[in-house]
C-alpha positions in Angstrom: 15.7 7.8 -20.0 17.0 6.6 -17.0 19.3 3.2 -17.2 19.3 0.9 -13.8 20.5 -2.0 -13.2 18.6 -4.9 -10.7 19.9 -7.2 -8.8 18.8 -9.7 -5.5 20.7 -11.5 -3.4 19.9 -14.8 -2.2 18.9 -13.7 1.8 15.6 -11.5 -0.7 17.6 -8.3 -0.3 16.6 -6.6 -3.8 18.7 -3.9 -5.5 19.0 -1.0 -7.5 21.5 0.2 -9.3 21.9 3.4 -11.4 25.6 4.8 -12.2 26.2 8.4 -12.6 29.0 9.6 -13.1 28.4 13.0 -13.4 27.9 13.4 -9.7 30.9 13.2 -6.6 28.4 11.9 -4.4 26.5 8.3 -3.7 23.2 7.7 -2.6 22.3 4.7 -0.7 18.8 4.1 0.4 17.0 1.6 2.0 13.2 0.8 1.9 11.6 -0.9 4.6 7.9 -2.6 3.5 6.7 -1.8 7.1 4.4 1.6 8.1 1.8 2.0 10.5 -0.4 0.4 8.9 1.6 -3.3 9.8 1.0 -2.2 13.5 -0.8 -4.0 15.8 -3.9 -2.0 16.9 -2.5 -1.9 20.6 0.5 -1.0 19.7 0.3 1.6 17.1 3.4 4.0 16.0 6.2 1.8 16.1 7.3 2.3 12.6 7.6 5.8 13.7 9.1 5.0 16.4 11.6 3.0 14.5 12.7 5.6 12.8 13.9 7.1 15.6 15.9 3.8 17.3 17.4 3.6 14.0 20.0 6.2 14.6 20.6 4.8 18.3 23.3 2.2 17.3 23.8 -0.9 16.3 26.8 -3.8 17.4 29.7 -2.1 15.5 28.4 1.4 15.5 27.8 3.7 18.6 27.0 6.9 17.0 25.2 6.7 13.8 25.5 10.4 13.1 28.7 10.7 14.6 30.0 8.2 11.8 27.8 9.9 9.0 29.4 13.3 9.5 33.1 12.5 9.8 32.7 10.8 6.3 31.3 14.1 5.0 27.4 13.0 5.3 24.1 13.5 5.3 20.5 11.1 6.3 18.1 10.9 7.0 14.7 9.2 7.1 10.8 9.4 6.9 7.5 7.0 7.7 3.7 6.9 6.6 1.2 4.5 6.9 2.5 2.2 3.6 6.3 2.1 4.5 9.7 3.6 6.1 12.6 4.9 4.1 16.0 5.4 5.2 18.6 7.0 3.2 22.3 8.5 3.2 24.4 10.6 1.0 28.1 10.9 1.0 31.0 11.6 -0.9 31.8 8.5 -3.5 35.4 8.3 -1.8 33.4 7.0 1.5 30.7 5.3 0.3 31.8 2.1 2.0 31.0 3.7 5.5 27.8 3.7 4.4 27.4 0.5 3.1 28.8 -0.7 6.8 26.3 1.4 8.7 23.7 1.0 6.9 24.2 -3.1 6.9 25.0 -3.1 10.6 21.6 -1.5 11.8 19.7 -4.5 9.5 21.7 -7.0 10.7 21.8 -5.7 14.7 20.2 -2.7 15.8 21.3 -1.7 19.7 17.9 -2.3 20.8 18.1 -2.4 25.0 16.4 -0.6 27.7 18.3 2.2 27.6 17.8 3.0 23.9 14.3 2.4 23.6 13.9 4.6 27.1 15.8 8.1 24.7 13.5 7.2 22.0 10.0 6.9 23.5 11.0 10.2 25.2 11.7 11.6 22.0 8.8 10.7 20.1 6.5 10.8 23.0 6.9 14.7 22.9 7.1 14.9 19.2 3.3 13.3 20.0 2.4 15.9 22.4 3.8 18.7 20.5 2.7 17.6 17.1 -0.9 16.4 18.2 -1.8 18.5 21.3 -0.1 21.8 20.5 -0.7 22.6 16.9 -3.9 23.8 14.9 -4.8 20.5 13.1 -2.9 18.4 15.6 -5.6 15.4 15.7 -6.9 16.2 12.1 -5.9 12.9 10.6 -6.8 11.2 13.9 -10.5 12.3 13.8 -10.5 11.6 9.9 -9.0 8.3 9.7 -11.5 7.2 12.4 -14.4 8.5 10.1 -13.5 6.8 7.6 -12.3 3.5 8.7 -13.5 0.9 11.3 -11.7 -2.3 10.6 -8.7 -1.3 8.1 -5.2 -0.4 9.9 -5.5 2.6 7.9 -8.0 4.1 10.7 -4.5 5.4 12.8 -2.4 7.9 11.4 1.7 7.1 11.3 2.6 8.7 14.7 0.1 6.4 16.2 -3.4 6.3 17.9 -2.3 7.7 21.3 1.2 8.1 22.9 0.6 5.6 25.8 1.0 2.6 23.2 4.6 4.3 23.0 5.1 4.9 26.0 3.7 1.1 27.5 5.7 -0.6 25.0 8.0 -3.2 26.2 11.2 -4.6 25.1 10.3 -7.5 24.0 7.5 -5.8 22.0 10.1 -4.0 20.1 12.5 -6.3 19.4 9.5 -8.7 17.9 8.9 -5.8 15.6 12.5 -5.4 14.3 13.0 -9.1 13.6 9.7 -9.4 11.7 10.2 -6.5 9.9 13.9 -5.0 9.6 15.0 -8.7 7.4 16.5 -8.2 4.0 14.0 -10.0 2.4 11.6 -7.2 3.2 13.9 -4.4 1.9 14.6 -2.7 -1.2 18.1 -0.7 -1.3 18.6 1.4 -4.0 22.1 2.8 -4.9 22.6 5.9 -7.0 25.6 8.1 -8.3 28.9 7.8 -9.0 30.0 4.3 -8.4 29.9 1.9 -11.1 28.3 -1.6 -11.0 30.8 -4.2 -10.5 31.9 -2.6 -7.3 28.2 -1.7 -6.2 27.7 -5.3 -6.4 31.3 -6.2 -4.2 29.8 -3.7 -1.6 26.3 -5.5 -1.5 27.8 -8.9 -1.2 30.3 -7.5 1.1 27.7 -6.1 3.3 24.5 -7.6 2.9 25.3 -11.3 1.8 25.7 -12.8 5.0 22.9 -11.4 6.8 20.3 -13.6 7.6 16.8 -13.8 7.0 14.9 -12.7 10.3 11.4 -12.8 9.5 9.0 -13.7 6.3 8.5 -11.0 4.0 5.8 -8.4 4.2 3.2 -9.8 2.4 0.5 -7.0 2.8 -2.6 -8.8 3.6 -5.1 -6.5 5.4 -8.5 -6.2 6.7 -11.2 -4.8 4.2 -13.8 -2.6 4.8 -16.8 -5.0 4.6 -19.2 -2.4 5.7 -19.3 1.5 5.8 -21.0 5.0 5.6 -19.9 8.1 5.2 -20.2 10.2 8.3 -20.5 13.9 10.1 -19.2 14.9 13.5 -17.8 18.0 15.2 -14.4 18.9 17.1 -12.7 21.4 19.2 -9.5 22.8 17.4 -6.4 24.7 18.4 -7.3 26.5 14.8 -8.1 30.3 15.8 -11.4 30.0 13.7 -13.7 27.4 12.3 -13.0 24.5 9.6 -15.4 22.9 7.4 -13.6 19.5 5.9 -15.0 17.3 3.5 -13.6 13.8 3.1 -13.8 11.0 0.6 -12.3 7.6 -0.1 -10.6 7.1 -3.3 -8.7 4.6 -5.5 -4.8 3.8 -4.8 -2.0 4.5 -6.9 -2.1 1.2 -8.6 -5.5 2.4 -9.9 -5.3 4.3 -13.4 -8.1 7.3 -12.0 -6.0 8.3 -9.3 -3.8 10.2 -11.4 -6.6 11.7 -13.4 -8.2 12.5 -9.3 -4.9 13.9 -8.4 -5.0 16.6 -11.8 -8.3 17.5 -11.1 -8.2 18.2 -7.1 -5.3 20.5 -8.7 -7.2 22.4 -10.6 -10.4 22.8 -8.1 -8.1 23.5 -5.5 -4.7 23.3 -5.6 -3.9 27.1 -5.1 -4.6 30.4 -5.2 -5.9 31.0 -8.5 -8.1 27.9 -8.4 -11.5 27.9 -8.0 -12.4 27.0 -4.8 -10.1 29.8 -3.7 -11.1 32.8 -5.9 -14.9 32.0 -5.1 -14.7 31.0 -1.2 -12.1 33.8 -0.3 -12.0 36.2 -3.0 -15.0 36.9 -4.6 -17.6 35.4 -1.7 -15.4 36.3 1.3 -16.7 33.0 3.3 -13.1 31.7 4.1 -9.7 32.9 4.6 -8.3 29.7 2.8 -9.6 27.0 0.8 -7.8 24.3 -0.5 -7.9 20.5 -2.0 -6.1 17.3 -2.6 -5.9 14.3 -3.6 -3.1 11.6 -1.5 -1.8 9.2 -4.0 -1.1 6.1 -1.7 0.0 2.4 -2.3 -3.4 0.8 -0.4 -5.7 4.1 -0.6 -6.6 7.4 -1.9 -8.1 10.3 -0.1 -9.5 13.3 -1.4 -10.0 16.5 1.2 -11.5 20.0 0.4 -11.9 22.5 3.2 -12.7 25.9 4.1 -11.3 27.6 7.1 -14.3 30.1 7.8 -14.5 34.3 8.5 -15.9 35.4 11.2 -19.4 35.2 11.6 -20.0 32.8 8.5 -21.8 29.5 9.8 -20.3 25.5 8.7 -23.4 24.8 7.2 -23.0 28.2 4.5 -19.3 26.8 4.1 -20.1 23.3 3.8 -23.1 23.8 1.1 -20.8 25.9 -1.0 -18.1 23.6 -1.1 -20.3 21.1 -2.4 -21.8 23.3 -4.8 -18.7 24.2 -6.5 -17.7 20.5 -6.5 -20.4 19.7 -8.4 -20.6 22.5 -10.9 -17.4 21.7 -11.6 -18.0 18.2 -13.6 -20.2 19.8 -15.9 -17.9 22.8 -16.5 -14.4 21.3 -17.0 -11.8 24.2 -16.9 -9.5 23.1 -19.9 -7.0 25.7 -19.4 -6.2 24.8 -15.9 -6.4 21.6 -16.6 -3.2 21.4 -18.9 -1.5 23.9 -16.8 -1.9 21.1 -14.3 -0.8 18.5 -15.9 2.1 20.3 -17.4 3.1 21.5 -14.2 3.0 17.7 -12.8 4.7 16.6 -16.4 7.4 19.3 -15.5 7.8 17.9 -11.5 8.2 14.1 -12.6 10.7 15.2 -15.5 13.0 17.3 -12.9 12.4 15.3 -9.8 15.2 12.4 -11.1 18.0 14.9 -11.7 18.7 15.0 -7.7 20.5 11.8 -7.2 18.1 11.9 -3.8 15.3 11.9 -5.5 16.1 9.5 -8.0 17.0 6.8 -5.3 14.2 6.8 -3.5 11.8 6.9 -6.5 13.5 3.9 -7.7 13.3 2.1 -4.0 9.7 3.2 -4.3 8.3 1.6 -7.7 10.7 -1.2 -6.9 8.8 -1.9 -3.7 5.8 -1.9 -6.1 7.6 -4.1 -8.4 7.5 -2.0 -11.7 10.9 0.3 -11.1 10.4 0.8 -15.2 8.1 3.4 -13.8 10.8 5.9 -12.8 11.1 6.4 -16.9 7.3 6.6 -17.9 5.6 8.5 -15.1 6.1 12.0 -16.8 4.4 10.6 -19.7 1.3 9.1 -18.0 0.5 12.1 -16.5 0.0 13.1 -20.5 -2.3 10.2 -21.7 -4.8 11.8 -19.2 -7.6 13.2 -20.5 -10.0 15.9 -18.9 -12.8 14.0 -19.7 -11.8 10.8 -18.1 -10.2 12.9 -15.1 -13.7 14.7 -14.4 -15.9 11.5 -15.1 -14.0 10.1 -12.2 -14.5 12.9 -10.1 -18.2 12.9 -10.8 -18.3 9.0 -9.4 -16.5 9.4 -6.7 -17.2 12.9 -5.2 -20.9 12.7 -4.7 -22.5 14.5 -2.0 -24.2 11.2 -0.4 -20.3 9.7 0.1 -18.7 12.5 1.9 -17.5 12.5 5.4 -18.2 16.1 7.1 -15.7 16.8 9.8 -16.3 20.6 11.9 -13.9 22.2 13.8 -15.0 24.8 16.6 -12.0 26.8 17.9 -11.2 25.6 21.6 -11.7 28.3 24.3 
């Protein structure tokens, strides 16, 4: 069981606390409710590219990493679609320097022309290396757009095209920090070995004084009002063809994601499942063949694909991989399926023992406003039947509903 304390400070900052004393080190991360999908639709991949201006500098910090490092550091951060997570680690001895940095980029990030200049260099070729140099580059790109017309979720995190990066202005920018980058739209979570009277003196220290800059995130997007699934065919870096199937599923909030999530495991989740040992083993259509299910805060997606052998048409590939779908619901594989689970069970009950992991999975549910969920996630996955898991599967896997995405190798 894992004990935390919570606390918020009047500007909406919200925090969590969780004292061990076991460790030398402190863990202080900060959760920002901004991703992609809060991005205009002319101006996609600024949360990205946030993540990059927010080691540029701030008022009373020139070099964030120089700082980091000559208190013994490490951070780092990452962004999707739902939100952007910051986080440090550093001796317990220093962990003041990190309150101070940390605060100082929320309260006033360095944003001029000659920051933002470095960073839309930086990401523009991450763009170009990531998107146009890689098998698969432009996968979520075509898939998103399949599957969504109105919803933000139709652009991927790094953002629809690198000209919306690379047009952006300063102004543009600086409007997306001060909406966004406020305490009141932040979670900071603060784990290891400091105790809680001074973790709040640091917070109030740091963050009490600054000032709300914008409203708080409150998450209000387009929906879907119409849509059908769809089929169309790309050129691919990949040295042979794909066959990808695509479907929309419930969020993480919804109770059949999980069971979703066990059961793409089992179908397809490596290389003793089933789509593997039939596509590639014992059939020899594929060289790989692989599912899953993506877990997110305002969707769930489920993928399977095949990457094909030569001479083995989409069409052979594509009927099989529904075939062996559907077999599956009436043929649960109830070995598998608590392997599965108790290799998930094993995951969640492990993952909290790295004082990393256990900040930003408390930032997380915090953001989602049930932190409690840190302590009873390993026993969810339990209450999941195979039943209910491959009932779910059945409604929302059905041939009519998939999305059929071929790639051709380019030449």
């Amino acid at each position: 069981m894992i004990e935390f304390n919570r606390f918020e400070l009047p500007n909406g900052l919200r925090v969590i606390h969780q004292h061990d004393p076991s460790v030398s080190t402190v863990v202080l991360n900060t959760l920002y409710n901004v991703g992609a999908r809060d991005e205009s639709p002319d101006r996609t991949g600024f949360a990205h590219l946030f993540e990059h201006l927010m080691f540029a500098g701030s008022r009373n910090v020139a070099s964030f990493d120089k700082e980091i490092e000559q208190a013994g550091g490490q951070n780092n951060a990452f962004t999707n679609n739902e939100f952007t997570n910051y986080y440090i680690s550093v001796p317990a001895e220093n962990i003041e320097t990190a309150f101070w940095l940390e605060s100082d980029r929320m309260l006033a990030l360095n944003i001029n022309e000659n920051s933002l200049s470095v960073q839309q260099g930086v990401v523009i070729e991450e763009f170009k290396q990531r998107c146009f140099n890689a098998p698969f580059g432009l996968l979520w790109h075509h898939v998103r757009d399949m599957l969504y017309k109105e919803s933000p979720y139709r652009w991927p995190t790094i953002g629809l095209t690198f000209d919306h990066i690379s047009e952006a202005k300063l102004s543009d920018v600086q409007a997306f920090y001060q909406r966004f980058y406020s305490p009141n739209n932040a979670v900071l979570s603060v784990v290891g070995n400091l105790n809680l009277e001074d973790c709040k003196s640091l917070v109030n220290k740091w963050f009490g004084d600054i000032h709300i800059s914008g409203e708080a995130n409150k998450n209000n997007y387009p929906v879907e009002q119409s849509w059908s699934p769809s089929r169309r065919t790309e050129e691919d870096l990949s040295p042979n063809p794909v066959v990808f199937l695509v479907w929309k599923g419930p969020n993480i909030r919804e109770e059949e994601s999980l069971g979703l999530e066990l059961y793409s495991d089992v179908l397809g989740g490596s290389e003793v499942s089933e789509l593997y040992e039939k596509l590639v083993k014992q059939e020899g259509l594929c060289n790989a063949a692989e599912c899953f299910y993506m877990r997110g805060i305002g969707e769930g997606l489920f993928m399977a694909y095949g990457i094909l052998n030569e001479g083995v048409s989409h069409e052979t590939v594509e009927n099989r991989l529904f075939e062996i779908i559907e077999e599956s619901f009436d043929k649960p594989d109830i070995y598998a399926f608590e392997s599965a689970k108790n290799k998930t069970y094993t995951q969640l009950l492990f993952e909290p023992i790295n004082p990393m992991s256990r900040a930003q999975k408390l930032a997380f549910w915090e953001h989602l406003g049930n932190p409690e969920m840190i302590n009873k996630e390993a026993e969810t996955v339990n209450g999941v039947s195979i039943e209910t898991a491959y009932a779910s599967a059945k409604k929302w896997f059905a041939r009519e509903t998939a999305s059929v995405l071929y790639y051709n190798p380019k030449n």
